[in-house]
Structure formats: C-alpha cells, structure tokens
Backbone atoms as SQL, in Angstrom:
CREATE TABLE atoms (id INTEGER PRIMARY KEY, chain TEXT, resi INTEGER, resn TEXT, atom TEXT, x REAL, y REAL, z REAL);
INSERT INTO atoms VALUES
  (1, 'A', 1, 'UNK', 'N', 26.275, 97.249, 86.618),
  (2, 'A', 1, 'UNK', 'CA', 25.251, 97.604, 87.562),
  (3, 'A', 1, 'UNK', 'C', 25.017, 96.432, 88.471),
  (4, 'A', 2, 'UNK', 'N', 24.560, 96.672, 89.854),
  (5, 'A', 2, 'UNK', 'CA', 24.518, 95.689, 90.697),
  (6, 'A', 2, 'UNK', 'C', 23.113, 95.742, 91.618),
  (7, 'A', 3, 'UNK', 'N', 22.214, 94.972, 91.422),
  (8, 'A', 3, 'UNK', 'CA', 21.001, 94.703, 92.031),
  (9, 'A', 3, 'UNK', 'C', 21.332, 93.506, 93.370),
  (10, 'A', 4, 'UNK', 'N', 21.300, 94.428, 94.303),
  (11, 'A', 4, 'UNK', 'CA', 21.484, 93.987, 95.977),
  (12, 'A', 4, 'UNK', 'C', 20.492, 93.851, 96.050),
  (13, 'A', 5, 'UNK', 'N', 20.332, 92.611, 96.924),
  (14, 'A', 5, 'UNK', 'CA', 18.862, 92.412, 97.631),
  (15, 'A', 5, 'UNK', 'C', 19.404, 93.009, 99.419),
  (16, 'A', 6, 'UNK', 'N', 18.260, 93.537, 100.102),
  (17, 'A', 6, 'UNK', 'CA', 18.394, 94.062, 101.315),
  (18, 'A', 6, 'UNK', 'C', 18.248, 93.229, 102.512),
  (19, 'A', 7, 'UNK', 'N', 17.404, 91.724, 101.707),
  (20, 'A', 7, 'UNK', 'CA', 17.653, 90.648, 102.956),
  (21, 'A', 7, 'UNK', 'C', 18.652, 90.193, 103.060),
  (22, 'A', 8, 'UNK', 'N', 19.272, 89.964, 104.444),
  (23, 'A', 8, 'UNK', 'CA', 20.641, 89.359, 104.980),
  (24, 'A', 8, 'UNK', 'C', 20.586, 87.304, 103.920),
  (25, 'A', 9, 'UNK', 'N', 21.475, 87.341, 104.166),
  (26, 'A', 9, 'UNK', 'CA', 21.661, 86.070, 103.266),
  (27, 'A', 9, 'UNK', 'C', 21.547, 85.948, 101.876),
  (28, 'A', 10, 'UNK', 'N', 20.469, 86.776, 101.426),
  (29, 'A', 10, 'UNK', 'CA', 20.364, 86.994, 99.854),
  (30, 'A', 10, 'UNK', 'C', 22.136, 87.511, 99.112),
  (31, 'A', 11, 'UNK', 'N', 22.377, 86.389, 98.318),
  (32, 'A', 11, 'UNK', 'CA', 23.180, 86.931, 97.316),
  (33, 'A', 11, 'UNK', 'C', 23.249, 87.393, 96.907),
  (34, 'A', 12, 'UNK', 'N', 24.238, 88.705, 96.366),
  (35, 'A', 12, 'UNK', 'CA', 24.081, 90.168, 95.550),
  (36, 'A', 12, 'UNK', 'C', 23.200, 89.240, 93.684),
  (37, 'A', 13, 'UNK', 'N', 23.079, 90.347, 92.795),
  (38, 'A', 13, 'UNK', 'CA', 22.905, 89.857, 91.938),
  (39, 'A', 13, 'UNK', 'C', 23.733, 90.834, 90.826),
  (40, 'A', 14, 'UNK', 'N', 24.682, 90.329, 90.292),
  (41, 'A', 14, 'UNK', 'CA', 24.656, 91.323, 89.432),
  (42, 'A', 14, 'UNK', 'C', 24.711, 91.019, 87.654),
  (43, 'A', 15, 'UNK', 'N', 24.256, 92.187, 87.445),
  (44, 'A', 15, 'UNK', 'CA', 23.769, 92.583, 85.502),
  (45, 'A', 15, 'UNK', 'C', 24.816, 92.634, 84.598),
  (46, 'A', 16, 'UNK', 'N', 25.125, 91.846, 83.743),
  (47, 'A', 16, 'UNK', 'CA', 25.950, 92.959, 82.730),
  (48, 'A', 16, 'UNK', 'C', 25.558, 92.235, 81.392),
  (49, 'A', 17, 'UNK', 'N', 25.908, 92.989, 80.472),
  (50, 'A', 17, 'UNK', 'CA', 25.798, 93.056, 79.290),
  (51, 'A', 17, 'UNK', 'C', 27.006, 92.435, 78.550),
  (52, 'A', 18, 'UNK', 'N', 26.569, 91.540, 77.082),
  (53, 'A', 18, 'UNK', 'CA', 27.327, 90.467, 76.723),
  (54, 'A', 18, 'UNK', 'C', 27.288, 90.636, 75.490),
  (55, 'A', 19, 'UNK', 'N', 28.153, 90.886, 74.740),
  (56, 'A', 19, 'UNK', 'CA', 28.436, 90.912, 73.185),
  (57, 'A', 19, 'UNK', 'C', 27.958, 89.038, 72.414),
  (58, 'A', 20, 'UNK', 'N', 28.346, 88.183, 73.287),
  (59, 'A', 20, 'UNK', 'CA', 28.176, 86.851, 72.907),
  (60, 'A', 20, 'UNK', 'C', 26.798, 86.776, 72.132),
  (61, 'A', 21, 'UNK', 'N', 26.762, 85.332, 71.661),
  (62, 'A', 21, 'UNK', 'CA', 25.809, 85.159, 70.786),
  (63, 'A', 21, 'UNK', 'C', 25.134, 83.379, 71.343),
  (64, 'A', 22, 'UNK', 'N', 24.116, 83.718, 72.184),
  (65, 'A', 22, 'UNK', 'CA', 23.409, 82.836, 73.107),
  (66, 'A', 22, 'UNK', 'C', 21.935, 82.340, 72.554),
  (67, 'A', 23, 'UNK', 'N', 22.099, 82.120, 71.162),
  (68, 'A', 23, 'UNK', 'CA', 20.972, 81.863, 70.370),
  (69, 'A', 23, 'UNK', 'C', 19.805, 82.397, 70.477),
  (70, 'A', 24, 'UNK', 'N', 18.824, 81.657, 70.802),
  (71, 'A', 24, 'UNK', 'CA', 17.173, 82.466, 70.829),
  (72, 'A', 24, 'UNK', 'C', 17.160, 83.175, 72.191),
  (73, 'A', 25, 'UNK', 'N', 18.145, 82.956, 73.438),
  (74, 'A', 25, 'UNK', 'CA', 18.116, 83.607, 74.413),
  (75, 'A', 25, 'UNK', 'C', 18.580, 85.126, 74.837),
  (76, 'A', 26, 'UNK', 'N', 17.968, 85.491, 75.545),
  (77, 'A', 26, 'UNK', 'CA', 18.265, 87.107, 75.817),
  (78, 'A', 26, 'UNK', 'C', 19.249, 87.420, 76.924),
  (79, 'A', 27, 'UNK', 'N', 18.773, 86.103, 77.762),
  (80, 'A', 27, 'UNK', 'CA', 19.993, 85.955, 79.243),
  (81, 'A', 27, 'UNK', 'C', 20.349, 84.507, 79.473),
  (82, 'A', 28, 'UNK', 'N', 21.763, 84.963, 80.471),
  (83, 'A', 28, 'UNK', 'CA', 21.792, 83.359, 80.952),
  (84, 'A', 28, 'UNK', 'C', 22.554, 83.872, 82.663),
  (85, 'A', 29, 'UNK', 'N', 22.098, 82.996, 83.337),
  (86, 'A', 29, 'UNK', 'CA', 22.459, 83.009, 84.891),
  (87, 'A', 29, 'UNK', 'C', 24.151, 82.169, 84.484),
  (88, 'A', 30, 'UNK', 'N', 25.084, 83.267, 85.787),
  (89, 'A', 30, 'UNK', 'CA', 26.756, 82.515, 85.134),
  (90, 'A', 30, 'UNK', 'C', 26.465, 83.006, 87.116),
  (91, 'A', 31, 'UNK', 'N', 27.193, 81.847, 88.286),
  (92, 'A', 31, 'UNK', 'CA', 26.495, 80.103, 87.805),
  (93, 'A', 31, 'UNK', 'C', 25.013, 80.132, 87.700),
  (94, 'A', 32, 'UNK', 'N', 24.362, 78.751, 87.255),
  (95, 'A', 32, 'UNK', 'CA', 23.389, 78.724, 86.735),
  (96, 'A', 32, 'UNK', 'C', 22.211, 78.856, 87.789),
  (97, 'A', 33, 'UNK', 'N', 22.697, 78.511, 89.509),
  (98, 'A', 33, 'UNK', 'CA', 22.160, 78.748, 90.698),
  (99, 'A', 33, 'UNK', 'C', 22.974, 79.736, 91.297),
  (100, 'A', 34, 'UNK', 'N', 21.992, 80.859, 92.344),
  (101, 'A', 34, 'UNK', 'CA', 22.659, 81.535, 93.314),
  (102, 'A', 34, 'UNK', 'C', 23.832, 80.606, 93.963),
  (103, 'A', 35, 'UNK', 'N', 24.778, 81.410, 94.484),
  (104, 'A', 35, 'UNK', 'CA', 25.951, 80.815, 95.236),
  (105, 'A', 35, 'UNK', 'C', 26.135, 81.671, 96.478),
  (106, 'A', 36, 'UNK', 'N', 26.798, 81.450, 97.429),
  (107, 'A', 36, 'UNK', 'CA', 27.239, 82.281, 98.366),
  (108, 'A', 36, 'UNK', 'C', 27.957, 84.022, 97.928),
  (109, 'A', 37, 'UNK', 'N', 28.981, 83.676, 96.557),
  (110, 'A', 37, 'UNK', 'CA', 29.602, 84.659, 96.518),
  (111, 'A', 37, 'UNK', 'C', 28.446, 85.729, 95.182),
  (112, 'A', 38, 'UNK', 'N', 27.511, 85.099, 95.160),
  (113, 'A', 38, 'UNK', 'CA', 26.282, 86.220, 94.211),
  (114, 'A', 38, 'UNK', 'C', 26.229, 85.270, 92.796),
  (115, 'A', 39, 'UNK', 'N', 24.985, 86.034, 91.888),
  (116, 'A', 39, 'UNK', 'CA', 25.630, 85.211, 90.536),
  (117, 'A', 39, 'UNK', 'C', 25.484, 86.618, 89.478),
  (118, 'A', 40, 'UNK', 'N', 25.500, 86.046, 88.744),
  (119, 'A', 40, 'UNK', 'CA', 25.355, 87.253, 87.396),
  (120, 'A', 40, 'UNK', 'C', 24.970, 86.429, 86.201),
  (121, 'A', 41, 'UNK', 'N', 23.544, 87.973, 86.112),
  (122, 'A', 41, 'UNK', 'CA', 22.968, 87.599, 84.794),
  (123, 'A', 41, 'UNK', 'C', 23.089, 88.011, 83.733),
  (124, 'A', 42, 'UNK', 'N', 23.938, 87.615, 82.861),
  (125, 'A', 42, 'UNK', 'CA', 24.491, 88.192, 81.689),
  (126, 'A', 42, 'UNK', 'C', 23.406, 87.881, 80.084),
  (127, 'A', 43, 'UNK', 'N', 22.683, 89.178, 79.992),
  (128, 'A', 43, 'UNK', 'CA', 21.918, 90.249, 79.006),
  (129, 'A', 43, 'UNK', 'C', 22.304, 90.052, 77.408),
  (130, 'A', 44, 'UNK', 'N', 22.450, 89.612, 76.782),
  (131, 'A', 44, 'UNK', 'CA', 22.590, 89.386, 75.819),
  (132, 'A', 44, 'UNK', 'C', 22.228, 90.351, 74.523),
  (133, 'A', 45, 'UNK', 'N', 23.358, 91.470, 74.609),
  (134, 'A', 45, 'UNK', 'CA', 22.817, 92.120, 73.703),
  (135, 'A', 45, 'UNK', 'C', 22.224, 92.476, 72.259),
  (136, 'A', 46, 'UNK', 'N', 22.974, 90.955, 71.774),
  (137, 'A', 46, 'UNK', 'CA', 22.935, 91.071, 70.192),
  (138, 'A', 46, 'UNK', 'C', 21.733, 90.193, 69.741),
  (139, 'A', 47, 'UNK', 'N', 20.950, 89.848, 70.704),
  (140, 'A', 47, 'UNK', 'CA', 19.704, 89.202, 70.780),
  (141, 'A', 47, 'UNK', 'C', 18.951, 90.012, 69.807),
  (142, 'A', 48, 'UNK', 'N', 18.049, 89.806, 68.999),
  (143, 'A', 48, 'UNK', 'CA', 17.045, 90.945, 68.204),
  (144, 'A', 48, 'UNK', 'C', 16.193, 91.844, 68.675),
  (145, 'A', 49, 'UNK', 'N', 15.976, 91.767, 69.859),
  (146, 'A', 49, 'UNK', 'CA', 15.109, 92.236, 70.450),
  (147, 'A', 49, 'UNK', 'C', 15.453, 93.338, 71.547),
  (148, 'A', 50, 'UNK', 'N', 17.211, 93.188, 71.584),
  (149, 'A', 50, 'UNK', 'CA', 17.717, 94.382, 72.178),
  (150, 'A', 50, 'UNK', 'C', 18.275, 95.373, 71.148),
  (151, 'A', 51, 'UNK', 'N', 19.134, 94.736, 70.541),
  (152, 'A', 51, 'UNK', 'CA', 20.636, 95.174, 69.577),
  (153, 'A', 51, 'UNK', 'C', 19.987, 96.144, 68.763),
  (154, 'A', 52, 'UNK', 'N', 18.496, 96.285, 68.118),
  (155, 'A', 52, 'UNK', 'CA', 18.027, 97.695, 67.718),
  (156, 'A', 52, 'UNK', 'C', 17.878, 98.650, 68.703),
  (157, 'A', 53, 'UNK', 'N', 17.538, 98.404, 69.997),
  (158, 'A', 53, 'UNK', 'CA', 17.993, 99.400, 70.880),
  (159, 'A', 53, 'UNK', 'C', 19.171, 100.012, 71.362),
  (160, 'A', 54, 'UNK', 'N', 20.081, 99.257, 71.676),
  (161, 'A', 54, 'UNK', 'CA', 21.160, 99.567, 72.144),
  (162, 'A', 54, 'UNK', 'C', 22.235, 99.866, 71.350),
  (163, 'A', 55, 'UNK', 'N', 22.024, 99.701, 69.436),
  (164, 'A', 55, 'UNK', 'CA', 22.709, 99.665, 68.972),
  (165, 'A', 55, 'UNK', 'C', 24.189, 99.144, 68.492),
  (166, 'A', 56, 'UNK', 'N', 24.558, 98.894, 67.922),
  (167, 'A', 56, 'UNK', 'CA', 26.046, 97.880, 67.455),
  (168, 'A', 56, 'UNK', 'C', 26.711, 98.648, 68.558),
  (169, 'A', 57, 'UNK', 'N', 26.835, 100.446, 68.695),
  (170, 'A', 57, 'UNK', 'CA', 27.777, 100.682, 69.530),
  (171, 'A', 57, 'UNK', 'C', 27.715, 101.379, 70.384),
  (172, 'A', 58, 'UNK', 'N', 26.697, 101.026, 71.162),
  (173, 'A', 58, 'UNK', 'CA', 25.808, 100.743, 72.291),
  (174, 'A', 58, 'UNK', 'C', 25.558, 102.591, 72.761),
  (175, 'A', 59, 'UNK', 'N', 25.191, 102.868, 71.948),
  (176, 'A', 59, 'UNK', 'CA', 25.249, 104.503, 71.850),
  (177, 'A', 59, 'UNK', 'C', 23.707, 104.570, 72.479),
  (178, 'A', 60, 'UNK', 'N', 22.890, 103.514, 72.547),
  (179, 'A', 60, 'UNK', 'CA', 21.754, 103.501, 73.373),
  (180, 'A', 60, 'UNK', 'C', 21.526, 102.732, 74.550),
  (181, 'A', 61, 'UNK', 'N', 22.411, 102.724, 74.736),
  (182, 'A', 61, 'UNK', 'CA', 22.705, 101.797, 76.346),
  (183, 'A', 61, 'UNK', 'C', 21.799, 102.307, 77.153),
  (184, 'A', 62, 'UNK', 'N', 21.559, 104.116, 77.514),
  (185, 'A', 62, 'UNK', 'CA', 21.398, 104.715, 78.153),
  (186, 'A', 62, 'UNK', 'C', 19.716, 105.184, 78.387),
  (187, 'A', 63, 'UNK', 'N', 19.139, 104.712, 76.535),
  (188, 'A', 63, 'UNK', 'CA', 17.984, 105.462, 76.941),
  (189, 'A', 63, 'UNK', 'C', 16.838, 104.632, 77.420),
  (190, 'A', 64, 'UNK', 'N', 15.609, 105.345, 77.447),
  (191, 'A', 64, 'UNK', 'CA', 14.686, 104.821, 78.182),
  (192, 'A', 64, 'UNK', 'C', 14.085, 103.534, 77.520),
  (193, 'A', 65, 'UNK', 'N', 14.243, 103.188, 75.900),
  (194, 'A', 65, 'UNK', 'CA', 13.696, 102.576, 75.194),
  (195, 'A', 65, 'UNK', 'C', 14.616, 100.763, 75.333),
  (196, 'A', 66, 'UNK', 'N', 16.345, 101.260, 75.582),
  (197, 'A', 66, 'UNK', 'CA', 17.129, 99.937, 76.054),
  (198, 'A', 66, 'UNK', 'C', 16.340, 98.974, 77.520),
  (199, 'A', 67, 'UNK', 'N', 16.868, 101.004, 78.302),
  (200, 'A', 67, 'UNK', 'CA', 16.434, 100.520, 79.471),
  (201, 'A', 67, 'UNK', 'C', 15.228, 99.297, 80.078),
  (202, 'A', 68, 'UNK', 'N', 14.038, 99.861, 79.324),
  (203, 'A', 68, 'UNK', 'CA', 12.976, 99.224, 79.533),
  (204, 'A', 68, 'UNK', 'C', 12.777, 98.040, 79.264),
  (205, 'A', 69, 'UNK', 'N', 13.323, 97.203, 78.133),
  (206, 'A', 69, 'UNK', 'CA', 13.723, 96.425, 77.687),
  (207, 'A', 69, 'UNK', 'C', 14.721, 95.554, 78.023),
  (208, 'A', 70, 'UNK', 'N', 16.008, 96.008, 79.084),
  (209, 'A', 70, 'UNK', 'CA', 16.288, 95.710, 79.932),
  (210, 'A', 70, 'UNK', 'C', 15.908, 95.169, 80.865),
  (211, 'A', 71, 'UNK', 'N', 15.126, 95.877, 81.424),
  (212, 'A', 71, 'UNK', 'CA', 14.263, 95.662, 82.658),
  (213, 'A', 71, 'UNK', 'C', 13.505, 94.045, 82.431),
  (214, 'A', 72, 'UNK', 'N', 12.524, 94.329, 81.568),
  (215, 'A', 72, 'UNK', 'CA', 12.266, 93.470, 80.979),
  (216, 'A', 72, 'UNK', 'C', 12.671, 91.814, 80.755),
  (217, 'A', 73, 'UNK', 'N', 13.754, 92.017, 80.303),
  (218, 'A', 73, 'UNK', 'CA', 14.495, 90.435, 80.067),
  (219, 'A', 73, 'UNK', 'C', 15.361, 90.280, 81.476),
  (220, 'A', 74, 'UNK', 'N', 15.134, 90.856, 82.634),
  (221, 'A', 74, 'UNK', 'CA', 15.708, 90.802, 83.871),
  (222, 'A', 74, 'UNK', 'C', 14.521, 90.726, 84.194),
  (223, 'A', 75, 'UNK', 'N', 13.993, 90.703, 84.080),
  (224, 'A', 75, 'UNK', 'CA', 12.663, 89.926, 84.924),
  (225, 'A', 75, 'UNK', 'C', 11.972, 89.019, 84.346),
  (226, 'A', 76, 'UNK', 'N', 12.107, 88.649, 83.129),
  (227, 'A', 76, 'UNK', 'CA', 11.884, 87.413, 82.335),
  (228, 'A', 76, 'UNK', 'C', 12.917, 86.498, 83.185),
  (229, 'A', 77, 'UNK', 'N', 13.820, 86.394, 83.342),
  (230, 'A', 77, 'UNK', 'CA', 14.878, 85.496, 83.269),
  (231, 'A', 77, 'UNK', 'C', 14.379, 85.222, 85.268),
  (232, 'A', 78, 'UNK', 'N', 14.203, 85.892, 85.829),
  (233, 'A', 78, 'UNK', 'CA', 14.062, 86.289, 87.419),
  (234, 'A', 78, 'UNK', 'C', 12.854, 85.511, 87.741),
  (235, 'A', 79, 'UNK', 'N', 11.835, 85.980, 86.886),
  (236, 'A', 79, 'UNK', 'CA', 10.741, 84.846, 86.921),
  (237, 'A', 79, 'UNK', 'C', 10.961, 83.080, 86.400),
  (238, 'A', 80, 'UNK', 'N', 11.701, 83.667, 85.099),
  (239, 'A', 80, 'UNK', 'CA', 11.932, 81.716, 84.559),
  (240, 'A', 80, 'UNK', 'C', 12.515, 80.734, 86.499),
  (241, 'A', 81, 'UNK', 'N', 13.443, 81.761, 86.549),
  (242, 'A', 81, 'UNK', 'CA', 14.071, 81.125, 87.587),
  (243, 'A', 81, 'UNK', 'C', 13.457, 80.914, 89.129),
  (244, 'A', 82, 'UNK', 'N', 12.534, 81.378, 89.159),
  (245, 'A', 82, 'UNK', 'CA', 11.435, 81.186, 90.505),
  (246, 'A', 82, 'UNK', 'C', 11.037, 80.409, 90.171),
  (247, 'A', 83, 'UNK', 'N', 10.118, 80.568, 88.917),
  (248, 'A', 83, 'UNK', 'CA', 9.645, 78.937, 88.617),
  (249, 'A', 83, 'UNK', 'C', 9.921, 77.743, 88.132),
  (250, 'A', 84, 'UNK', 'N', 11.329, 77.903, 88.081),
  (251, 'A', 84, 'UNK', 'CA', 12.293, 76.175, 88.145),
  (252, 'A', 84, 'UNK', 'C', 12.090, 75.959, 89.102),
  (253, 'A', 85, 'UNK', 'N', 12.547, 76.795, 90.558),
  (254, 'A', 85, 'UNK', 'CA', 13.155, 76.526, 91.456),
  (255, 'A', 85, 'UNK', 'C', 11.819, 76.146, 92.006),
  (256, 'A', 86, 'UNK', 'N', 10.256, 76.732, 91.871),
  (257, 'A', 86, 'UNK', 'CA', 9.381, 75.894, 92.827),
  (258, 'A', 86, 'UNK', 'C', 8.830, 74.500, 92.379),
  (259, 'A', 87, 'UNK', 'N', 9.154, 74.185, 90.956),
  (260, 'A', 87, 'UNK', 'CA', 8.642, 72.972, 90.560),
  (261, 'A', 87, 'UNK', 'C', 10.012, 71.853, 89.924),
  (262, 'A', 88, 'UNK', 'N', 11.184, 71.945, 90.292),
  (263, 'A', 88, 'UNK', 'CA', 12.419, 71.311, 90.488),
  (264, 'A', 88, 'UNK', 'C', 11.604, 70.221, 90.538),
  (265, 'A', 89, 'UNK', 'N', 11.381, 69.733, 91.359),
  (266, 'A', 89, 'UNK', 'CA', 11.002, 68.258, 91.951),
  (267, 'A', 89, 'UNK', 'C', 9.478, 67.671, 91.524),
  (268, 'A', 90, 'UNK', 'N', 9.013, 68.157, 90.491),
  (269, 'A', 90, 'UNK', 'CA', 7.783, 67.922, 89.902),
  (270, 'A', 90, 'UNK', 'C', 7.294, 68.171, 88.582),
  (271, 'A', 91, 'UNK', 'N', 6.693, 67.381, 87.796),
  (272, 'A', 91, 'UNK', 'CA', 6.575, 68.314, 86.542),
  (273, 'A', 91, 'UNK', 'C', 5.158, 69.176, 86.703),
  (274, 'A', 92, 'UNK', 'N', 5.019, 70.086, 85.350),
  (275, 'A', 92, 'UNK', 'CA', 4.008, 71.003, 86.027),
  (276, 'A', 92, 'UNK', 'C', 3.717, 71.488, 84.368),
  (277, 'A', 93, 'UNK', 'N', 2.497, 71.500, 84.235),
  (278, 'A', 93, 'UNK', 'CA', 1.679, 71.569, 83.327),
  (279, 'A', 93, 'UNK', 'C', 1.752, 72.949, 82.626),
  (280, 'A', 94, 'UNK', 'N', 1.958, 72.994, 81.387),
  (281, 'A', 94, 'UNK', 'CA', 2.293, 74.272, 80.500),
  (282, 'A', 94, 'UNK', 'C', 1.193, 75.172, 80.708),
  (283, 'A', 95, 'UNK', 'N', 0.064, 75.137, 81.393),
  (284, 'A', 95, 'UNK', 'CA', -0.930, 76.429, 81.350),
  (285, 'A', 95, 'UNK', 'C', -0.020, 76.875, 83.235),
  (286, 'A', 96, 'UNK', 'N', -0.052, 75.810, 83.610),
  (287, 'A', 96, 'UNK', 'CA', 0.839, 76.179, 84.989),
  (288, 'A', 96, 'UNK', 'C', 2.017, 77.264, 85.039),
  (289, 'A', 97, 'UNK', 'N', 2.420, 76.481, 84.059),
  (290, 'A', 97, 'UNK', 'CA', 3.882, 77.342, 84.095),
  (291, 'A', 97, 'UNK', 'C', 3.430, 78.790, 83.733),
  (292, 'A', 98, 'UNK', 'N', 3.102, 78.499, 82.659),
  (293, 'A', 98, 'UNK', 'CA', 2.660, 80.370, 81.716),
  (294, 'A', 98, 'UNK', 'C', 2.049, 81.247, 83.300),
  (295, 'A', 99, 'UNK', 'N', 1.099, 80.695, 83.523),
  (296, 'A', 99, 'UNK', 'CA', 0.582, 81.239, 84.911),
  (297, 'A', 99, 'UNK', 'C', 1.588, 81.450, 85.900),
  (298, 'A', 100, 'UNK', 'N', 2.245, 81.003, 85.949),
  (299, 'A', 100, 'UNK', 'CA', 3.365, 80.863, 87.302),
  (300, 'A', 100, 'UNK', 'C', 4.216, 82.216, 86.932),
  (301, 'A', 101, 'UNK', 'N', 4.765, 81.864, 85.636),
  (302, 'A', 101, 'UNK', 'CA', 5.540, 82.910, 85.130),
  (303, 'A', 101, 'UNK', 'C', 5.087, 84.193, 85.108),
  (304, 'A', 102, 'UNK', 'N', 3.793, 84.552, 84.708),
  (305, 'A', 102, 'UNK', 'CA', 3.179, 85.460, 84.613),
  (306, 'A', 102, 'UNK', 'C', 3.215, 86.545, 85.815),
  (307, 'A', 103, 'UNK', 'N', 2.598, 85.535, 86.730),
  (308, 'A', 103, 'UNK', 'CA', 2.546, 86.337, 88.393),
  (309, 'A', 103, 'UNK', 'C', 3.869, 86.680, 89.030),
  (310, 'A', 104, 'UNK', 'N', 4.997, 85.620, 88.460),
  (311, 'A', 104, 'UNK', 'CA', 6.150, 86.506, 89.074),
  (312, 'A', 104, 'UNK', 'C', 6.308, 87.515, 88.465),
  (313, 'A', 105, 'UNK', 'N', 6.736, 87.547, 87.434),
  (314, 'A', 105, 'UNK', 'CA', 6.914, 88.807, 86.421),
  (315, 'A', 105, 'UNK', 'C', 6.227, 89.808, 86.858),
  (316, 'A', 106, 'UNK', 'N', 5.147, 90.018, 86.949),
  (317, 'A', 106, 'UNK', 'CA', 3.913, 91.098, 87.242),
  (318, 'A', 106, 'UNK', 'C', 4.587, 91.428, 88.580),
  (319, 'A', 107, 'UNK', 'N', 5.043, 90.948, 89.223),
  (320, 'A', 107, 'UNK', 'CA', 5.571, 91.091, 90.627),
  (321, 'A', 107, 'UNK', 'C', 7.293, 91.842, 90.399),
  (322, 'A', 108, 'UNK', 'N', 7.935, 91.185, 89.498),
  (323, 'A', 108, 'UNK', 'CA', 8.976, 91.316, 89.191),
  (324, 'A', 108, 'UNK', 'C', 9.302, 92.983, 88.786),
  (325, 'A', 109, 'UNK', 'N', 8.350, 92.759, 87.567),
  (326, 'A', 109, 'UNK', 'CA', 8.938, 93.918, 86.655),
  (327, 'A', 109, 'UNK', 'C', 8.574, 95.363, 86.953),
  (328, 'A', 110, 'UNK', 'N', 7.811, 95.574, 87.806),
  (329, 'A', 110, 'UNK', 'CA', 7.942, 97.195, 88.104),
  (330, 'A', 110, 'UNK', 'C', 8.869, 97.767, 89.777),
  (331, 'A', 111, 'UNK', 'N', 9.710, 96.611, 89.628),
  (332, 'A', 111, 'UNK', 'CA', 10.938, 96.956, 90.810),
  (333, 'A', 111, 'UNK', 'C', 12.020, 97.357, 90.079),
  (334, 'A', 112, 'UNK', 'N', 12.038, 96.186, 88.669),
  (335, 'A', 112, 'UNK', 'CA', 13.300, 96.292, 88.413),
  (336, 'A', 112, 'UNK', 'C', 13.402, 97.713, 87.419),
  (337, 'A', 113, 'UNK', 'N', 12.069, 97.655, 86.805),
  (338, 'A', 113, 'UNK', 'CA', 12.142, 99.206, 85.915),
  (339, 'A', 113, 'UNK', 'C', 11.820, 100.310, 87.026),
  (340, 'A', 114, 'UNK', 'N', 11.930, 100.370, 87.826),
  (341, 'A', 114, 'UNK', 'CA', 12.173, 101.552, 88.804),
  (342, 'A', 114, 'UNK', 'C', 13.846, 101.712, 89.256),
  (343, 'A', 115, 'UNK', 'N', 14.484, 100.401, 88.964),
  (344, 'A', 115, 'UNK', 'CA', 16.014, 100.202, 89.475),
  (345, 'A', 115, 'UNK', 'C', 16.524, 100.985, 88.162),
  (346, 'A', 116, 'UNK', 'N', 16.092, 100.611, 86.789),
  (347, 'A', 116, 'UNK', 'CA', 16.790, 100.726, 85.805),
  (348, 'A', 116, 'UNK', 'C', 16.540, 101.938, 84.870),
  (349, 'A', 117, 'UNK', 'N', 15.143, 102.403, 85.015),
  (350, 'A', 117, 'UNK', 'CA', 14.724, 103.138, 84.350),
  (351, 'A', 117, 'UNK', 'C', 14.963, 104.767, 85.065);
C-alpha cells in the first residue's frame, strides 16, 4: 500500500509489512529520513501487539481489528518522526515530548484510519 502525499515535493510514503523481528518496536523508517526517491515504513508484524491480529498467516491482514491497529503504529511512528525532526537541534523535556507526540498523533491518526480502514 502506498500513502502519497498531494503536496508537490512531498515524498511518496510507502507501508509494508515485515516478518522481521525489530525488538520492542512496531516500525522502522528504511531510510531513516525522507529522501527524494520516498521512504518506507516497514510495520512489524510479529510485534505483540499486532501478530494476534494479523495472525502467523496473516489471514487477518484484512480486518478491521489489524487494520486499526495498523493505522495506529503508522501514526505512532509519523508522529515520533515530526517530533525528532522539530527538536533535532535541542533537547526537550519528557512532559514536552509526550505533549508534542500527542498533538501530532491526534492530528495524525484519523487520516490514516480513513486511508486504511
């Protein structure tokens, strides 16, 4: 699946799903910054928090309960990454961050569960 952004210059983004085993994480950005040619955020399925949804053989890829959950850790990861990118050059205080994170997300996540769901 492929999440285009509609502004000119924006790099495509695209999703996929990863059998790998990426420890306590659910995603990881492959490269780790946007690039010219797009990046991809690869979902981590065998994470605990998906792999009862989606099942060993992914016979729930499809339903609303993956999906959402999906959605979800694509906008976890969408937010982490806004808020590197505005405090890169500063450190920034853990009630900051939680806050920071928060408001993207809230912003985030009912685009992407309208994309996915």
């Amino acid at each position: 699946m492929n999440v285009v952004s509609r502004d000119t210059g924006i790099p495509d983004l695209r999703i996929r799903l990863t059998a790998n085993d990426v420890g306590s994480l659910r995603s990881y950005f492959e490269p780790p910054e946007p690039g010219p040619d797009g990046q991809t955020l690869w979902v981590a399925i065998k994470h605990p928090s998906l792999l009862p949804l989606i099942k060993e053989d992914r016979s729930g890829e499809h339903t609303p309960e993956f999906r959402t959950a999906l959605a979800e850790a694509v906008a976890e990861a969408l937010s982490a990454q806004l808020v590197k990118k505005e405090h890169e050059e500063q450190p920034i205080e853990a009630t900051t961050l939680y806050h920071r994170h928060a408001q993207h997300q809230t912003k985030i996540l009912p685009v992407i569960q309208r994309v996915l769901i």
